[in-house]
N, C-alpha and C positions, 0 to 999 in steps of 0.2 A: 900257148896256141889258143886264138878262139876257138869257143864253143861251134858246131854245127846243127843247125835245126834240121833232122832227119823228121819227116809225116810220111805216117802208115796212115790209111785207110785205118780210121777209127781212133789212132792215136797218134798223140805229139809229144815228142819226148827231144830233151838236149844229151849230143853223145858230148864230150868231152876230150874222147880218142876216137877217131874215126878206124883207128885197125884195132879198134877194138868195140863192136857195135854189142848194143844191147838187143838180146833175144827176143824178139817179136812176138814168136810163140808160146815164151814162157809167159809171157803178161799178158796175151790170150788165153789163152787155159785157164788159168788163175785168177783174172779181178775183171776182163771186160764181158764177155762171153752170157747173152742174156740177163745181164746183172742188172736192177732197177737202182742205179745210184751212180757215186764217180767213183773209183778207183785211181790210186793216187801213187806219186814217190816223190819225196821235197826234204830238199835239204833240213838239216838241225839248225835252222840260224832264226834269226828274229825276227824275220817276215813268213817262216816256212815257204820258203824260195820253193816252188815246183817246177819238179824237172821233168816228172809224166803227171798229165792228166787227162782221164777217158774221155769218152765221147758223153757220155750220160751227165758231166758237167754242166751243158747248154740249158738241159732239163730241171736239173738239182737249183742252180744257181741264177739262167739266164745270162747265164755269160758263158762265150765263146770259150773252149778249150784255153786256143793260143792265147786269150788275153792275160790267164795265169801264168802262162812257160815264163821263167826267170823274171815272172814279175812285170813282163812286157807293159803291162797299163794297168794291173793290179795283182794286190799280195793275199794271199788265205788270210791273212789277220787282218785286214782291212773288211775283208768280206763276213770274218767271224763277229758275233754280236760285243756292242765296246763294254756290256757288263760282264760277259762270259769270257773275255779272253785270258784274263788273267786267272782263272780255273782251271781252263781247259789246258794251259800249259804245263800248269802245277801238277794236273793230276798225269798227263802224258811223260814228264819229265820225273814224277816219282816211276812209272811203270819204267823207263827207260834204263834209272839208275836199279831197277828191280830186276834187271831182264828180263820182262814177261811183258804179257800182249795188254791194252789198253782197251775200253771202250771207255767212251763219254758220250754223256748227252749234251748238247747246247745250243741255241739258235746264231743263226748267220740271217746276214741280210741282203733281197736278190738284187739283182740288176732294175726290178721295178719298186724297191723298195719295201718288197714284201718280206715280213720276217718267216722264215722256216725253224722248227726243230728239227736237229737231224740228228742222227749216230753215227758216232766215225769211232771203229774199230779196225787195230791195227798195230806194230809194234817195229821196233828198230831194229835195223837188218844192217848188213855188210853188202855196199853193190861190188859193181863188178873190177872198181879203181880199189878196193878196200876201204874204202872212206864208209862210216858209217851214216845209213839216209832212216827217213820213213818209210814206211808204205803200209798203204791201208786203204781202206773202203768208206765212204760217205753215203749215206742213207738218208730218205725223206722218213722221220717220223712224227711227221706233223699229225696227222690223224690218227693214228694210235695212241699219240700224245695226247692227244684232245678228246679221246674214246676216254685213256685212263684219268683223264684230268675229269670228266663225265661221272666214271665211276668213284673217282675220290670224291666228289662234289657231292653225286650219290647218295655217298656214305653219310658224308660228313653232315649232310640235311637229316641223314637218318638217323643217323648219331645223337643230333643239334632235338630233333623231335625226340627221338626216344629219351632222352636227359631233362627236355625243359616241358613235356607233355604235359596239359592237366590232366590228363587219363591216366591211371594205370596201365602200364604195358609189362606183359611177362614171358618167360618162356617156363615150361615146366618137365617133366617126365613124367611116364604114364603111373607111378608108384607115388609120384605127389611130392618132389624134391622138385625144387627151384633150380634153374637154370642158370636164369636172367632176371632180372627186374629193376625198374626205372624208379627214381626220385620218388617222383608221385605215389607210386604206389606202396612205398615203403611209409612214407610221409601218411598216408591212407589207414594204413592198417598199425600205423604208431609208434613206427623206426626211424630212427633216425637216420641209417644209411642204407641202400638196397645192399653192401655185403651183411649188415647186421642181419637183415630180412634172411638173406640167403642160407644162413650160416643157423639162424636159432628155428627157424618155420618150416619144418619137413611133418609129414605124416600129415598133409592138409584136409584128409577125412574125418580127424579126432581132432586137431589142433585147430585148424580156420574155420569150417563150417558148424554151425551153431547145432546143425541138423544132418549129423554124420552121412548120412543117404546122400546127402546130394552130392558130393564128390562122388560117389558112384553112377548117379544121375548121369553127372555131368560126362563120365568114361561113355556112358554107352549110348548117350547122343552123338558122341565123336564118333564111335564103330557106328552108328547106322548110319549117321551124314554126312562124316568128316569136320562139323562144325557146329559148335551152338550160337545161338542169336538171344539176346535180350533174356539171357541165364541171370535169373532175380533166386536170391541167397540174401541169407543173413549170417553174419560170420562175426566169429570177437578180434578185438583188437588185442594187444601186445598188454594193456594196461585195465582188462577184461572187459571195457564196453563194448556194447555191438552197434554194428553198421549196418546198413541195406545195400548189397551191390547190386551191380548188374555188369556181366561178362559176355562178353564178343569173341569168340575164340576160333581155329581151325588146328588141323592138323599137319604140321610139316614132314614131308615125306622126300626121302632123296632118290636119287637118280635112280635105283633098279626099284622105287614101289618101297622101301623100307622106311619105318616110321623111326623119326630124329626126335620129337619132342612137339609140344603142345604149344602155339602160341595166340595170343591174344590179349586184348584190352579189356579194363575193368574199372567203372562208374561208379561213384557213391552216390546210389539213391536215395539213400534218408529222408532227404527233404522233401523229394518228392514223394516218398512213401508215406509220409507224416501226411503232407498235401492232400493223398490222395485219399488215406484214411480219414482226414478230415470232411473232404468233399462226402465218402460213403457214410458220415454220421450225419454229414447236412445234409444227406439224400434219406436218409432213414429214420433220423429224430427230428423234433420238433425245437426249433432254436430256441423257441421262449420258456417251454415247458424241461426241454431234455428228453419229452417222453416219445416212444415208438410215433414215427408219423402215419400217414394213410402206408404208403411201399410197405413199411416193414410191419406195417400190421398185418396187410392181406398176408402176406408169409409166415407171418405166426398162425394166423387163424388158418389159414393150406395147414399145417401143420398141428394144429391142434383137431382140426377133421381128421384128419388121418387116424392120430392116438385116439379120437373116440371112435372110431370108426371099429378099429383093431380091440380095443379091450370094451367098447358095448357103455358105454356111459356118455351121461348127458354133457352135452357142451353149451353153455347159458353165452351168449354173444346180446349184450348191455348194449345200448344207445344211450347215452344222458346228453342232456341239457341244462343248460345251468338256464333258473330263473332268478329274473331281476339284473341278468348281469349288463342287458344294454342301457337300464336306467343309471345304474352306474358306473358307467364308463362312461355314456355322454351328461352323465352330471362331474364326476370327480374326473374327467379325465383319461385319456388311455395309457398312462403310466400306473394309475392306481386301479385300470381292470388288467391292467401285465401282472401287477402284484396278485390281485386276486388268482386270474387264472394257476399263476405259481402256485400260490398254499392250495388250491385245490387239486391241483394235479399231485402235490406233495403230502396231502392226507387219501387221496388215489391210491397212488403207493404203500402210503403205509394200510391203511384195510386190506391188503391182497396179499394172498401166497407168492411166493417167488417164482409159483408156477406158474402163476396167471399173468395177463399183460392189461397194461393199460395206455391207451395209446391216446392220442390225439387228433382227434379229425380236423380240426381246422374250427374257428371262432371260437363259443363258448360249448362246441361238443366234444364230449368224448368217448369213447368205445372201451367196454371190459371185455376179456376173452375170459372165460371163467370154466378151469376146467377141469376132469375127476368128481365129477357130481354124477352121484347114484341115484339119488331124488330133488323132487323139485323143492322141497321142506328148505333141505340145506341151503340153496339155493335166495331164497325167501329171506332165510337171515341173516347173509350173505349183503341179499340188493339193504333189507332194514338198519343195517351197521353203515352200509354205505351212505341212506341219506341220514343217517343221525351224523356221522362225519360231516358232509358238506356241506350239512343246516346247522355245526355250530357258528356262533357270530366269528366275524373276520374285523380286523383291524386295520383300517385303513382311513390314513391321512388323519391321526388321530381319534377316528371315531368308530365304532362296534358298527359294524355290516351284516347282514343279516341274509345270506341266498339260499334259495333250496337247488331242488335239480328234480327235472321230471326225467324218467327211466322206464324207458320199452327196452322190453326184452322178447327174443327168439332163440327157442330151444333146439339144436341139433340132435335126434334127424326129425321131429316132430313141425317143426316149421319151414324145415329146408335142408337140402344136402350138400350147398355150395355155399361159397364165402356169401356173394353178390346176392343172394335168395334170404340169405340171414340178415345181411346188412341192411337191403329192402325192408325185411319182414321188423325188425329193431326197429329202424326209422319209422315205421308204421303206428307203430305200436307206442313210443316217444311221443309222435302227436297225440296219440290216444289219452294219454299220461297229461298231457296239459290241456285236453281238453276237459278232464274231470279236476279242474283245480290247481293242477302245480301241486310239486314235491311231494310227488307218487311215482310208484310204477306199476306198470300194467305189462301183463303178458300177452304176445301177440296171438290173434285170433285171427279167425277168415273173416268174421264180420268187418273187423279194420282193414283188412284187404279190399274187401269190397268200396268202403269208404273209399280209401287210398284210391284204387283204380278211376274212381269217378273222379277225384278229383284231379289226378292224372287228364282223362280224356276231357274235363272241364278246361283244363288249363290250354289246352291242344286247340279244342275250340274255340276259345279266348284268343287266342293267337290270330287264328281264321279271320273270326267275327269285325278283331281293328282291322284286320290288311283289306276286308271288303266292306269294313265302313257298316255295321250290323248293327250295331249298338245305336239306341233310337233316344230321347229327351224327351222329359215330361214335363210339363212346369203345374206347381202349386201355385198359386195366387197369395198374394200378401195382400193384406189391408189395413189402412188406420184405424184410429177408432169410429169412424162415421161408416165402417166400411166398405170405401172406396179403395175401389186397387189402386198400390203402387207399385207391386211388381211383382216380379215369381222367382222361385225357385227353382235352377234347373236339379233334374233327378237323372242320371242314368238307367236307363231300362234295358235288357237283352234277353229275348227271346228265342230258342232256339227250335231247330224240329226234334233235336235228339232227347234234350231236360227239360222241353218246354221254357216259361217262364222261370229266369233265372236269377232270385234277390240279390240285390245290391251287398246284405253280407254276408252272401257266399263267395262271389264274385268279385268285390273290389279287396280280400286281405290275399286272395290268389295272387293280385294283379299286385298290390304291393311285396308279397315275396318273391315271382318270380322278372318285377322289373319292367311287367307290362303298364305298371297305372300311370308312365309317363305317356307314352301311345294313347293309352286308351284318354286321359287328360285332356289331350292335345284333338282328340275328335271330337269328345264331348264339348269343350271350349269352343270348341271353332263352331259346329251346331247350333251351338244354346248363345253362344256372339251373334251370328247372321241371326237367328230366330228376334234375336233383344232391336236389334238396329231395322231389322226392318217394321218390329212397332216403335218404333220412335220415328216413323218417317211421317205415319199417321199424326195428323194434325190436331195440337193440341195434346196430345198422348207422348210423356214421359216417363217410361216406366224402367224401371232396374231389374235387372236380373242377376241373382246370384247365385255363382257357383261352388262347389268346394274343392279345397286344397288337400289332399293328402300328404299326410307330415312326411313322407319318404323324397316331395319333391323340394322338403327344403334346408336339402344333407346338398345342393349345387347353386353357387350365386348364379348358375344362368339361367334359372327362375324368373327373375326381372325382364331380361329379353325376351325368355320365351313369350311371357303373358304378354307384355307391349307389343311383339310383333302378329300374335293374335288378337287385340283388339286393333291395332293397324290394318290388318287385313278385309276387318268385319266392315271396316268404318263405323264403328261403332265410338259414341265421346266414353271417355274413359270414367265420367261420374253418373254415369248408368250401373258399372261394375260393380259389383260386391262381392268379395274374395272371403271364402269362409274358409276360416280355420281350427282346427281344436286345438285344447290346452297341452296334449302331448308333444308339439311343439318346442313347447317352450322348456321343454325335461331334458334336450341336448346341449348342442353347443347354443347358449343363450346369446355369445356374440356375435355370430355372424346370421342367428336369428333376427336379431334385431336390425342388422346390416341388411336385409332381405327384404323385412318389412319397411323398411324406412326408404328400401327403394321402389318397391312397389303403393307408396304412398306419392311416392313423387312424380306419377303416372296420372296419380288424381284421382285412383278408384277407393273403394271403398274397404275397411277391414274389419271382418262381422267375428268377433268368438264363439262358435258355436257350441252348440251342449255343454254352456256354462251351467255347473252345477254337478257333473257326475265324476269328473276327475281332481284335480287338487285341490280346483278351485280355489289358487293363491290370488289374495287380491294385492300382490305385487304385480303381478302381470297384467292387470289393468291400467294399474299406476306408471308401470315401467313400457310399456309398449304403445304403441301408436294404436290405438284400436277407437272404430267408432262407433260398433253396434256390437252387444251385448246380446246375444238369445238363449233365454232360459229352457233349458231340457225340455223335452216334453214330459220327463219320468217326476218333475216337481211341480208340472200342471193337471198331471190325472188326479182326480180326487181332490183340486185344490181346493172345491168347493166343500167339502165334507169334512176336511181334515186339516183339523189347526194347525198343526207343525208345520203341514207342507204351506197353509198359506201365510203361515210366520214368515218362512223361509223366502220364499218370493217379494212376499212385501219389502224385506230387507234388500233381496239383493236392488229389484226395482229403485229403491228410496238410495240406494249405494251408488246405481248410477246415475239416479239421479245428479246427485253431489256432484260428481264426477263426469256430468253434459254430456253422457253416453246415451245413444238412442238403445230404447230396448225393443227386443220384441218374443213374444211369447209361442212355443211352436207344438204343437199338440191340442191343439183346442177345438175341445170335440162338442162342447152344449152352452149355453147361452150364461150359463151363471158362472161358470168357466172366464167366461169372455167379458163377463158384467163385474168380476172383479177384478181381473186385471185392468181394465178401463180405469174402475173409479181408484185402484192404488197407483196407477198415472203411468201403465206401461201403454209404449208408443205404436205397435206395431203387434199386427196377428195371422197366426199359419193355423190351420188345422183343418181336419174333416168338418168342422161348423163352418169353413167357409167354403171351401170345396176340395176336392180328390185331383192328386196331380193327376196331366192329363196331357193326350198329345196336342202339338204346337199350332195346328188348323183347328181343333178344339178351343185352344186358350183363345186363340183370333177372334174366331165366332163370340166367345162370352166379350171379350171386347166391345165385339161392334152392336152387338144387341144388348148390353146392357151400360153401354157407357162408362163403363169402370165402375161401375155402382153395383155393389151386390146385396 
């Protein structure tokens, strides 16, 4: 008998026996009824032929009910996925021969080609012929599927980082047993496996932290925060070295509020702690010396105020300076005043108690803190041990070196009650020390305060004085032997209302320590230029003017431009110039001295040695340098009339450059017998009060024009 296709409103089923229909409402009740999926009943054969299938098919599959009934245009195995079907048989056909109910998961594919996961749970029943069928339920669990495939993926990244982390990751309990713990961190602290770690590392208050306290620390930033940050420990390893960490951690709590365990990550800082203790030695000592720098001295000395302060004794706060050390360093080099500063700072040290500090200020000074002194005596022999130290000879670049050290000292509380008041009143007192000679010391006073202060507001007004142009030019006259001017000197002069008349050497060693004698250089130059160029404009009248160099502008080769671009400016011809220099020059770098001079020779001006005679007076630096006017001190022309030695001394050097077609000229010459013997021992040229008093520049004009250069 054929089949008959009987449709219910919501389902399609084939009866087989038409007097014998199937229950409509039993398969209502049971598998259609709000159900989000199909509900099914298909034969056991090898398409699973269906013989009901719901209405929620359309949805599940995208295919119409009827197109499944007996397979009319397609089979469930056709629709099931072609990698899943031989599964999903196995595992249904084991439940079947089990007699128990199935589920399986597997994907089918729809009517659009989309693939679904579903669940079809279900088991093998008796219909109503006796023949045994299926029947079951089909479900969309696409997105649950893909939620759990979320969380296994989840996982498995969590898994993937907590195993291959470079961090430590842990979990722990609040008594200090181990939970969890990853590679890394086992690898960290010097296991080979995180169960090794687990298993031998409990009691982490006594066993891990180096500093039993901080695993308690560490508890009761958990109870106030729920979590620590940037928890820095040092802990031993497995094989007893120690490490530097640093821990990230919070507290896990579950569902009602109750605490589960401790977790977080953990850093090996070491190197950065090494790093950084390195940086706070390079912020505290001195890299060349090792000794305390300026930071950690003021801290020591804050702290040694205090201890005197509390038990009533003297605190001596030392200033020194090393003398001689710039002559060599720019003669030997600054590898062999590295060396020096070394043994000096190294017999520092050794003179002093372990109480006392000795620091480094920077160049050739350096600071004592000297403290536990009940009188000034001890004191005394104390600073006396210190230069017999620093003035033994030193060895350097084979040969015995010789430095002192000048030492100002200020007593706490007799000269001040702050670090800054002492350190002032020291330096004060330092210059005081080299002003009476070198390789002494002197105790600070208010009279050197006083000094100090002037020189202070000198310097203030120095400042002023270039930015408004204050500073005025004198010129001396020069003459031959007949003489007839050939040109002058310029002089710096400044005047003020507050120090009145201010000499040249008070004023120009200001200007070379605090950096103003290039300023003030460059005004005087440019003055004493227009002053020169406009007598040369006058007819007939070529006169020279010469200025001086201070040795400080000739530590920069742009010395050459500068001066070029100030007689450029004057219009002035450049063999009018005469550029004086002293022999302290010649005591640094001698090579790019000579590169200096040999460019301001190629300008065309002129280069005078001044105050030959009071310094080394090496007569290689005659020989070795471009130099073409020679002037003898004034200090070997007073008296030259009177006194043999000094007019030995002149004749020679005269008769030296002779040889040597160096022009001379003699500067101090104050009376006629003076003047009458340098003439007839053949020197060229003459300055002094016998010919007249520098003078200002509308002054020099007037002797010009009314005496025709003839004085």
């Amino acid at each position: 008998m054929s089949e008959i296709l009987v449709n219910t409103p919501g389902m399609f089923f084939a009866n087989a026996n038409a007097t014998l229909p199937i229950d409509p409402s039993r398969v209502l009740d049971t598998l259609v009824t709000n159900l989000d999926g199909m509900a099914y009943r298909c034969r056991l054969d090898a398409q699973w032929t269906m013989l009901f299938v719901s209405r929620g098919c359309l949805e599940l599959t995208g295919y119409a009910p009827a197109t499944l009934i007996d397979n009319q245009q397609l089979s469930w195995d056709e629709i099931t996925h072609p990698d899943d079907r031989v599964r999903v048989r196995s595992m249904i056909a084991e439940a079947i021969n089990a007699n128990r109910r199935f589920a399986v998961e597997y994907r089918i594919l729809t009517a659009v080609h989309e693939e679904k996961w579903v669940l079809e749970r279900g088991m093998a029943v008796t219909d109503e012929q006796g023949e045994q069928v299926l029947e079951g339920f089909i479900e969309d669990i696409s997105e649950r599927r893909q939620a759990l495939e979320a969380v296994a993926q989840a996982e498995l990244r969590y898994r993937h980082i907590f195993e291959h982390a470079s961090e430590g990751i842990f979990q722990t309990t609040q008594d200090g047993h181990y939970l969890a713990a990853n590679q890394a961190l086992a690898s960290m602290y010097g296991y080979e496996t995180p169960a090794e770690l687990i298993a031998d590392l409990a009691e982490l208050d006594r066993r891990l932290y180096v500093d039993p306290a901080q695993r308690e620390k560490f508890r009761r930033l958990m109870a106030m925060q729920g979590k620590v940050v940037n928890f820095e420990s040092e802990i031993n390893r497995r094989d007893g070295s120690t490490i530097w960490i640093s821990e990230n951690a919070h507290s896990v709590l579950g569902l009602q509020g109750e605490f589960i365990c401790y977790e977080g990550t953990v850093q090996d800082i070491t190197e950065r702690k090494s790093y950084q203790a390195q940086l706070e030695h390079q912020a505290n000592y001195d890299l060349l010396t090792g000794l305390p720098n300026r930071n950690l001295l003021n801290d020591r000395l804050e702290q040694a105020i205090f201890q005197a302060a509390r038990r009533s004794y003297f605190l001596a706060l030392v200033f020194i300076d090393l003398d001689n050390f710039k002559f060599i360093n720019d003669s030997l080099g600054h590898d062999a005043g590295d060396a020096l500063l070394i043994e000096v700072a190294r017999r520092l040290r050794r003179g002093l108690r372990t109480a006392d500090t000795v620091a480094r200020q920077g160049g050739d000074e350096f600071v004592l803190v000297l403290n536990d002194h009940y009188q000034v005596a001890s004191i005394i022999s104390l600073l006396e041990r210190v230069l017999e130290e620093v003035g033994r000879p030193i060895t350097l670049m084979g040969r015995d070196w010789q430095v002192g050290a000048s030492l100002g000292v200020a007593l706490y509380p007799t000269d001040g009650e702050d670090s800054q008041t002492l350190l002032k009143h020291a330096d004060v007192a330092m210059y005081a020390a080299k002003a009476r000679g070198r390789n002494n010391f002197q105790f600070f006073t208010q009279e050197m305060n006083r000094i100090s202060d002037e020189r202070l507001q000198l310097e203030a007004a120095m400042r002023l004085a270039i930015e408004r142009e204050e500073f005025s030019v004198a010129f001396q006259p020069k003459v031959d032997h007949q003489r007839r001017i050939i040109g002058a000197e310029a002089l710096a002069r400044w005047h003020t209302a507050d120090f009145g008349m201010v000499p040249p050497d008070r004023f120009i060693p200001i200007a070379e320590e605090t950096g103003l004698i290039l300023p003030l250089t460059e005004l005087i130059l440019r003055k004493a230029f227009a002053a020169a160029s406009r007598w040369s404009q006058a007819p007939g009248q070529a006169f020279s003017v010469a200025v001086n160099l201070s040795p400080k502008l000739f530590l920069d080769y742009k010395l050459v431009g500068f001066i070029a671009e100030l007689i450029r400016e004057a219009g002035l011809p450049p063999d009018r110039v005469e550029l004086e220099i002293t022999e302290s020059i010649f005591l640094g770098d001698s090579g790019r001295t000579l590169d200096i001079l040999n460019g301001l020779k190629r300008l065309g001006v002129s280069l005078v040695m001044d105050d030959f005679g009071t310094g080394y007076s090496s007569l290689s630096y005659i020989r070795r340098f471009p130099l073409d006017v020679i002037k003898i001190d004034k200090s070997l022309v007073t008296g030259i009339e009177l006194e043999e030695d000094g007019a030995m001394i002149a004749r020679a050097i005269i008769s030296m450059c002779q040889s040597l077609r160096k022009t001379v000229v003699a500067e101090g010459v104050e009376n006629q017998a003076q003047f009458d013997f340098l003439h007839y021992q053949g020197c060229d040229e003459f300055q002094g009060y016998l010919i007249a008093k520098p003078m200002p520049e509308q002054v020099f004009a007037d002797l010009l024009a009314d005496s025709g250069g003839q004085m």
